[in-house]
MOPAC internal coordinates of N, CA, C and O (Angstrom, degrees):
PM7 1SCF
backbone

  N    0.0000 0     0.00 0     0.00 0    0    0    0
  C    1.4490 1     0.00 0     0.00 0    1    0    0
  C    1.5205 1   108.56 1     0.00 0    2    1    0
  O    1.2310 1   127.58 1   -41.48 1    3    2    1
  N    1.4201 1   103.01 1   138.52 1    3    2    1
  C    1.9565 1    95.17 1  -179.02 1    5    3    2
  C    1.3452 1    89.27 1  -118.79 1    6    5    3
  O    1.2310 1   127.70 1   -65.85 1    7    6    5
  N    1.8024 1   102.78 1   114.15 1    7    6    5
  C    1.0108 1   100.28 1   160.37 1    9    7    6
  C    1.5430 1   141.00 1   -63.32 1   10    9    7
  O    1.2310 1   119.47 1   168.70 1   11   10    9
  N    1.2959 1   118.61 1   -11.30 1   11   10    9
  C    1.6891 1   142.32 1  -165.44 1   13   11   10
  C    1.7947 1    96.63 1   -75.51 1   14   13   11
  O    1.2310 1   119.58 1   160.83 1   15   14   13
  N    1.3939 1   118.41 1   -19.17 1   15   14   13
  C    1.4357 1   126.82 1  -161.15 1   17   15   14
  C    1.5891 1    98.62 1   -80.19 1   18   17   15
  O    1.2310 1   130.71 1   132.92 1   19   18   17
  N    1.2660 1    96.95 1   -47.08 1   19   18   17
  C    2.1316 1   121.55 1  -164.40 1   21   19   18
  C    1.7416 1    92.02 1   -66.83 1   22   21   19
  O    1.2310 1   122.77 1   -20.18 1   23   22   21
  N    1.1365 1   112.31 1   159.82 1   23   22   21
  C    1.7744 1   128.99 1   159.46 1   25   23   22
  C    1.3859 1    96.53 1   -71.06 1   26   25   23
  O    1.2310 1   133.37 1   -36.04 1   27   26   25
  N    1.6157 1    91.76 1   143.96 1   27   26   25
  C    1.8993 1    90.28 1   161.38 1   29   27   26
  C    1.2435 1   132.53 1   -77.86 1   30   29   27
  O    1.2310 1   118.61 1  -178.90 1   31   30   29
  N    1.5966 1   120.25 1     1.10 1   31   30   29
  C    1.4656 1   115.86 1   165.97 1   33   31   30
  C    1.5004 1   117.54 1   -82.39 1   34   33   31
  O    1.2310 1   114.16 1   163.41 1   35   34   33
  N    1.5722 1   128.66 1   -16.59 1   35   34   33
  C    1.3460 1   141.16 1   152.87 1   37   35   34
  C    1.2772 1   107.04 1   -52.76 1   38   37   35
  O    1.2310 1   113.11 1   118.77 1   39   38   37
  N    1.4808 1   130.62 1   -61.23 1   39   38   37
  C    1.3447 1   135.22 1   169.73 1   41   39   38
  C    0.9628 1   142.86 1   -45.69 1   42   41   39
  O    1.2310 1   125.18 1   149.27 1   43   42   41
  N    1.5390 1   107.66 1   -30.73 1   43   42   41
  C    1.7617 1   131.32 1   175.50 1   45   43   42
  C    1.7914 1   100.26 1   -96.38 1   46   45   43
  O    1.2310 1   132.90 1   164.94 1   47   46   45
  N    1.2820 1    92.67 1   -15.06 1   47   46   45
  C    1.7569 1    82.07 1   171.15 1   49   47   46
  C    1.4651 1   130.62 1   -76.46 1   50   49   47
  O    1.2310 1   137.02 1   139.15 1   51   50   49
  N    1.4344 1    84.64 1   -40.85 1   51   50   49
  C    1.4836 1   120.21 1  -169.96 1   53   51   50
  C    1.5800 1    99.16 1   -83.83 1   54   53   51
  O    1.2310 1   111.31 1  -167.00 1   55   54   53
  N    1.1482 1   133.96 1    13.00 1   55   54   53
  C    1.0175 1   149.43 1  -167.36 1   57   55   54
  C    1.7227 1   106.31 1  -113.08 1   58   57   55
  O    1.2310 1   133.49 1   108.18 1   59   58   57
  N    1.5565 1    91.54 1   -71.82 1   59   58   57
  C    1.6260 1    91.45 1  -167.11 1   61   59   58
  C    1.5436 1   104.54 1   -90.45 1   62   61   59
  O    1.2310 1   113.92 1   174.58 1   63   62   61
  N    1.2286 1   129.11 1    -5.42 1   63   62   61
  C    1.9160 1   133.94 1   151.73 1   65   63   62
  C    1.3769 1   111.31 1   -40.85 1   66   65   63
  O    1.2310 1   114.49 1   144.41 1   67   66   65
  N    1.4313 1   128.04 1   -35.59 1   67   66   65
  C    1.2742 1   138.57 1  -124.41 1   69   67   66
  C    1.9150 1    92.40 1   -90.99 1   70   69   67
  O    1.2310 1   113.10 1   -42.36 1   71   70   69
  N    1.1292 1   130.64 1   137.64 1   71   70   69
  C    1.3559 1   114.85 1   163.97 1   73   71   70
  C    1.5746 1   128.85 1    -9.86 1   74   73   71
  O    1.2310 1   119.30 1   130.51 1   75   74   73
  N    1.1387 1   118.93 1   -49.49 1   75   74   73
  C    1.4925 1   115.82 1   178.91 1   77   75   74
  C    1.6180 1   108.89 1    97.89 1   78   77   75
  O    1.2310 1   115.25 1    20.92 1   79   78   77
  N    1.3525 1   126.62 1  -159.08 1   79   78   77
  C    1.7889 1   115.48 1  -155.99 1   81   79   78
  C    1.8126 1    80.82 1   -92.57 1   82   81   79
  O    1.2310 1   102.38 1   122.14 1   83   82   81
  N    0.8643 1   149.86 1   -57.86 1   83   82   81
  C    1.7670 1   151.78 1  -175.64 1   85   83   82
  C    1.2272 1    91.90 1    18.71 1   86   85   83
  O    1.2310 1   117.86 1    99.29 1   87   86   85
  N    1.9092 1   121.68 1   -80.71 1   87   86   85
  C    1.3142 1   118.35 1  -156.15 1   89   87   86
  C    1.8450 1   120.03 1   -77.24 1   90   89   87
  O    1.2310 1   128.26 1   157.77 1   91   90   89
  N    1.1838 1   101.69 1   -22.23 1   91   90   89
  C    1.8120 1   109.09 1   157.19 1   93   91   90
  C    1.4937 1   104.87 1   -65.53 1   94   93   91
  O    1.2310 1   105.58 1   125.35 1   95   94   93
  N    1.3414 1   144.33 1   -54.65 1   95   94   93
  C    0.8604 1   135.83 1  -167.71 1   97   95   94
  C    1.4455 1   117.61 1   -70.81 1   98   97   95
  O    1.2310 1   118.50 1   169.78 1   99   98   97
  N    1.4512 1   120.46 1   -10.22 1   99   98   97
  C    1.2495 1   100.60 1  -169.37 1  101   99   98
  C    1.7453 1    88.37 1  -129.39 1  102  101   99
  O    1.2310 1   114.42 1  -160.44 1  103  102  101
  N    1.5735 1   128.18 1    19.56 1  103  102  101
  C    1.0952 1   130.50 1   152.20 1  105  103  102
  C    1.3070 1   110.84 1   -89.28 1  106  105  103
  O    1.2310 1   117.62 1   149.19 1  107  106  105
  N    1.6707 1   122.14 1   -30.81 1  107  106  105
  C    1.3174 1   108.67 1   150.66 1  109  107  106
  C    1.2505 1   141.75 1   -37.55 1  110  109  107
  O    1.2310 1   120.56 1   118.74 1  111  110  109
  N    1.4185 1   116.54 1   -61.26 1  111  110  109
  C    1.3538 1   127.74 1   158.77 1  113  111  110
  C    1.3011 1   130.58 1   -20.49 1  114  113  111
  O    1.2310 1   132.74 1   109.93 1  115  114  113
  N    1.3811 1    93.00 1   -70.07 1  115  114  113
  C    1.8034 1   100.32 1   176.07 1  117  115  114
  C    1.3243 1   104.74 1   -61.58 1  118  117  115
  O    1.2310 1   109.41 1   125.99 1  119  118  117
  N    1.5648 1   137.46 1   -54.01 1  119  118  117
  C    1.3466 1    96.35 1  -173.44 1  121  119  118
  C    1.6568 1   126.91 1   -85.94 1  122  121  119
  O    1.2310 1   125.39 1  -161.83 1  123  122  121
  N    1.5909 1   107.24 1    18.17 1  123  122  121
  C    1.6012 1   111.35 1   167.64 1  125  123  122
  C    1.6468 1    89.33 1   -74.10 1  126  125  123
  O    1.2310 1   114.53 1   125.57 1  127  126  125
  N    1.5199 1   127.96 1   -54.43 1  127  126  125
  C    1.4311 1   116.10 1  -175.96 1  129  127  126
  C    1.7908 1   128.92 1   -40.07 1  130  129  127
  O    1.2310 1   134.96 1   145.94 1  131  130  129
  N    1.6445 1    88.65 1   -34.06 1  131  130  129
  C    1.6333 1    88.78 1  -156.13 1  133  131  130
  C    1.8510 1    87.13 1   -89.71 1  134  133  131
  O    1.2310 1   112.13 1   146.72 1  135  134  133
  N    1.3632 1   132.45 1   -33.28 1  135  134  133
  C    0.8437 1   131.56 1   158.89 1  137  135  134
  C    1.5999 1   135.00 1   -44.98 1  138  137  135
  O    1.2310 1   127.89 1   157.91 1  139  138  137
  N    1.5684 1   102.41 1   -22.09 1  139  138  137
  C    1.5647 1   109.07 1   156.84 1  141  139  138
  C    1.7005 1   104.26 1   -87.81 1  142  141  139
  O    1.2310 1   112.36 1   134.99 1  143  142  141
  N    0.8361 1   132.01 1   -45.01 1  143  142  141
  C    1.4189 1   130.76 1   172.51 1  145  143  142
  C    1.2511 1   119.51 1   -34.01 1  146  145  143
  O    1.2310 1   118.32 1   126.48 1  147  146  145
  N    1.4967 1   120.81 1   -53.52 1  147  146  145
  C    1.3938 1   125.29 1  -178.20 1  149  147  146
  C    1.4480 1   105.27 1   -73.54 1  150  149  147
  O    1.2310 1   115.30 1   131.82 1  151  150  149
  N    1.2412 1   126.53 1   -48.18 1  151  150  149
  C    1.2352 1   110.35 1   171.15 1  153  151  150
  C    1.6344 1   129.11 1   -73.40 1  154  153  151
  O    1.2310 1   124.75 1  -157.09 1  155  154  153
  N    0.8456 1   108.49 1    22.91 1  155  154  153
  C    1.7484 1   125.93 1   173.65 1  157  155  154
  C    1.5047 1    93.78 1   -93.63 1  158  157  155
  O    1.2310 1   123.41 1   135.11 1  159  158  157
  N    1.8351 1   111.07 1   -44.89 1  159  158  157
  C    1.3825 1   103.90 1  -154.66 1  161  159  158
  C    1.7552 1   113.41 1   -81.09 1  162  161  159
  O    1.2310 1   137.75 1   145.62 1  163  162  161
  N    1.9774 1    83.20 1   -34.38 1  163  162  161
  C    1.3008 1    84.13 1  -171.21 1  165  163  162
  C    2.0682 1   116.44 1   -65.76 1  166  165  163
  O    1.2310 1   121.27 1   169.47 1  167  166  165
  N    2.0303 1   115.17 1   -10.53 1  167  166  165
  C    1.1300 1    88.69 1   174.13 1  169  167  166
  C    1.5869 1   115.44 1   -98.26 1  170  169  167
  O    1.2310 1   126.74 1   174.62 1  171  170  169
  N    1.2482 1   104.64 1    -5.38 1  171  170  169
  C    1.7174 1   113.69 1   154.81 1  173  171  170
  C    1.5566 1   112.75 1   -36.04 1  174  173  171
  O    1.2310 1   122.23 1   127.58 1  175  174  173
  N    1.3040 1   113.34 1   -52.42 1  175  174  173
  C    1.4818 1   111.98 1  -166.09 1  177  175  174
  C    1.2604 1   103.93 1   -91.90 1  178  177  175
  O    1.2310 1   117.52 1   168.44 1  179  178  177
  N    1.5819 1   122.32 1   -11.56 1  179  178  177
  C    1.3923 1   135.08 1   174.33 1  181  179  178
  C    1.7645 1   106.68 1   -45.71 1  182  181  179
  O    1.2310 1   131.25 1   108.95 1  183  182  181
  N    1.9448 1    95.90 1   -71.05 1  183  182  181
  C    1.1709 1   101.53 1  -155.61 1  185  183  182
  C    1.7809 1    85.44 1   -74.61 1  186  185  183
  O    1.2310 1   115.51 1   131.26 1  187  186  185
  N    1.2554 1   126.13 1   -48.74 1  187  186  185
  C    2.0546 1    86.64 1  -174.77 1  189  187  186
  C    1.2824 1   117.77 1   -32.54 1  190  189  187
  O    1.2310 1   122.39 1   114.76 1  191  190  189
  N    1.2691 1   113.02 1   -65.24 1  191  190  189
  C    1.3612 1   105.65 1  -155.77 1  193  191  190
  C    1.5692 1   110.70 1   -33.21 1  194  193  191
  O    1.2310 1   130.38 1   117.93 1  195  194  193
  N    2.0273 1    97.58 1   -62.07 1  195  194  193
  C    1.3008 1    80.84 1  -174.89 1  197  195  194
  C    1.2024 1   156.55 1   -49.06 1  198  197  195
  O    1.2310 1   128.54 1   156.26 1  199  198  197
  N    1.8121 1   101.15 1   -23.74 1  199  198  197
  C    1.1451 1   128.07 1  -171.05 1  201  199  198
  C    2.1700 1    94.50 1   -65.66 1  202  201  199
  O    1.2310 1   128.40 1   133.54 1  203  202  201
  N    1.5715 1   101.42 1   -46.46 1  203  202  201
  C    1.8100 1    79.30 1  -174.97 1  205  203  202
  C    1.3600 1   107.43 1   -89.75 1  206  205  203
  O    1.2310 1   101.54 1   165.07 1  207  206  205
  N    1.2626 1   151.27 1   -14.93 1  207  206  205
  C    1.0000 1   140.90 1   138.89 1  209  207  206
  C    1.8076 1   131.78 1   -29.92 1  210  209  207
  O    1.2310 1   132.07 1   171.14 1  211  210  209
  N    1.3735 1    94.30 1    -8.86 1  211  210  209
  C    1.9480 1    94.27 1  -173.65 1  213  211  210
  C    1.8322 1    84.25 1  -124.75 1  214  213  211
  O    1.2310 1   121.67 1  -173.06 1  215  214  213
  N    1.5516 1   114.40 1     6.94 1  215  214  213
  C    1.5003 1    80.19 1   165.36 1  217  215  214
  C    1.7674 1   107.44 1   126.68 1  218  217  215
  O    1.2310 1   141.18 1   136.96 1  219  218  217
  N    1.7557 1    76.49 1   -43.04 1  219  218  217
  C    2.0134 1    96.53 1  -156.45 1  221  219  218
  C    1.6283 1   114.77 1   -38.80 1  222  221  219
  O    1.2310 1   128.01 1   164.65 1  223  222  221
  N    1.6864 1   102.18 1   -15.35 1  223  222  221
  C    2.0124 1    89.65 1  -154.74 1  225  223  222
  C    1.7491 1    83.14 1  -113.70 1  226  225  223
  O    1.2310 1   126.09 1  -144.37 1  227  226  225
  N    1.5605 1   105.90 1    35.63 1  227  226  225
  C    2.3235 1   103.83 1   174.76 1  229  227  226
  C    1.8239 1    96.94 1   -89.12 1  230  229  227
  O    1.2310 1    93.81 1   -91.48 1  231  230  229
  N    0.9537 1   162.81 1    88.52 1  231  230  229
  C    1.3562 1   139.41 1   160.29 1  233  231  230
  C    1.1907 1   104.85 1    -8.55 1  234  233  231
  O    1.2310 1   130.24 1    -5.66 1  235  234  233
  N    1.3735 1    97.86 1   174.34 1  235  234  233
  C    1.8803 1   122.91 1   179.05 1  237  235  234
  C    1.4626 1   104.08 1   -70.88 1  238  237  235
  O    1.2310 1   119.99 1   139.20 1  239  238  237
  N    1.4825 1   117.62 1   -40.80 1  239  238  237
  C    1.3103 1   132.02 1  -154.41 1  241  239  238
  C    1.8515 1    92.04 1   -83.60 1  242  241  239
  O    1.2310 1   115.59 1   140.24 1  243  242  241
  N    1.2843 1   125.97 1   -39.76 1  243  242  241
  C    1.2597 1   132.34 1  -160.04 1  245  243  242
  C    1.4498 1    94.13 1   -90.20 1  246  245  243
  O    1.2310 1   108.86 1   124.58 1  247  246  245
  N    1.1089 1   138.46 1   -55.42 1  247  246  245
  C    1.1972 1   131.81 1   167.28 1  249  247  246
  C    1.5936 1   124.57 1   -32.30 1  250  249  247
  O    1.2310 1   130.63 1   142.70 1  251  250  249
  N    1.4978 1    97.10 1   -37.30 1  251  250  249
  C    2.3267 1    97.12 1   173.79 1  253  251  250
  C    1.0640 1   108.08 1  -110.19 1  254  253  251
  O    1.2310 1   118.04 1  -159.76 1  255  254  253
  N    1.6593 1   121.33 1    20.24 1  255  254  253
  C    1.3117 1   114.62 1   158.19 1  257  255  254
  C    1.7119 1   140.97 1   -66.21 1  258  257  255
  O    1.2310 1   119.91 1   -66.22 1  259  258  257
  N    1.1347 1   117.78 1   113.78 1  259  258  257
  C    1.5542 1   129.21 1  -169.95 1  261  259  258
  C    1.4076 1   104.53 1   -93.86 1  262  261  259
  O    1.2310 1   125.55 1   -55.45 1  263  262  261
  N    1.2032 1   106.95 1   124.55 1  263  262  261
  C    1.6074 1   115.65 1   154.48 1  265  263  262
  C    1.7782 1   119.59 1   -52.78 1  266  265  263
  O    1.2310 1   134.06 1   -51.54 1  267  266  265
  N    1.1140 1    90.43 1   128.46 1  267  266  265
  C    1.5899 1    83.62 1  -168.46 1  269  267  266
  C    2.0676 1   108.79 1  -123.31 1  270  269  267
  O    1.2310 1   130.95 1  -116.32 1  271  270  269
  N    0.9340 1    96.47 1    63.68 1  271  270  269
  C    1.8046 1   120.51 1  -177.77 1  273  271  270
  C    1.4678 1   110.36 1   -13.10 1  274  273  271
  O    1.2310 1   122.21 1   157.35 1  275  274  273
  N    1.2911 1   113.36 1   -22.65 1  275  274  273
  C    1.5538 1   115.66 1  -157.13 1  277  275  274
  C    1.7780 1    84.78 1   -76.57 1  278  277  275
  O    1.2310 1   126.55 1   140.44 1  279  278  277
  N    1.3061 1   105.01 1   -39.56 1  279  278  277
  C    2.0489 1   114.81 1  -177.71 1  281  279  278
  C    1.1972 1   114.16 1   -68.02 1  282  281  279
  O    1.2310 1   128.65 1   134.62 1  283  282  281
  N    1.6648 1   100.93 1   -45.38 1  283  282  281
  C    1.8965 1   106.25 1  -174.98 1  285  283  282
  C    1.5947 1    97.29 1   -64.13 1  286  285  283
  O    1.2310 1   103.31 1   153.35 1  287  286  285
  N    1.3116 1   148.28 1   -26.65 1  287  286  285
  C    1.1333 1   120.11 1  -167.36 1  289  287  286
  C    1.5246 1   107.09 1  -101.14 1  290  289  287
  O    1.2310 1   112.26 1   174.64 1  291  290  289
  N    1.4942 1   132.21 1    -5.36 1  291  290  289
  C    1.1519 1   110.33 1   179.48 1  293  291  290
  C    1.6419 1   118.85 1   -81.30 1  294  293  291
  O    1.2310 1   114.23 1   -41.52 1  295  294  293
  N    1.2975 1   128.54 1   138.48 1  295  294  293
  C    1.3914 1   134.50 1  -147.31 1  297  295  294
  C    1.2042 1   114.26 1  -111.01 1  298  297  295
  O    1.2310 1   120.10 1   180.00 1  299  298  297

């Protein structure tokens, strides 16, 4: 549509008829929401990582486990 074609009292009509800020404002919203969301998730996935990265998910038992060669080599 070119607007430059229309009169500007068609234009200024069609202007202030129009919904108004309502639907910007509340498309704002949602993505301030989903934008708190992701960052919920992203430190959710924060602290796993760290947690298996430092070790946390070895048992007690897996932690004093020794390779014991005499086993690894029988075939």
């Amino acid at each position: 549509m070119d607007f430059a074609m229309l009169p500007p009292e068609i234009n200024s009509g069609r202007i202030y008829a129009g919904p108004g800020s309502g639907p910007l404002v509340a498309a704002a919203e949602a993505w301030d929401g989903l934008a708190a969301e992701l960052h919920s998730a992203a430190n959710a996935y924060q602290s796993v990582i760290s947690g298996l990265t430092a070790g946390l998910w070895l048992a007690r038992r897996r932690r004093r486990w020794r390779p014991r060669p005499h086993l690894m080599s029988r075939g």
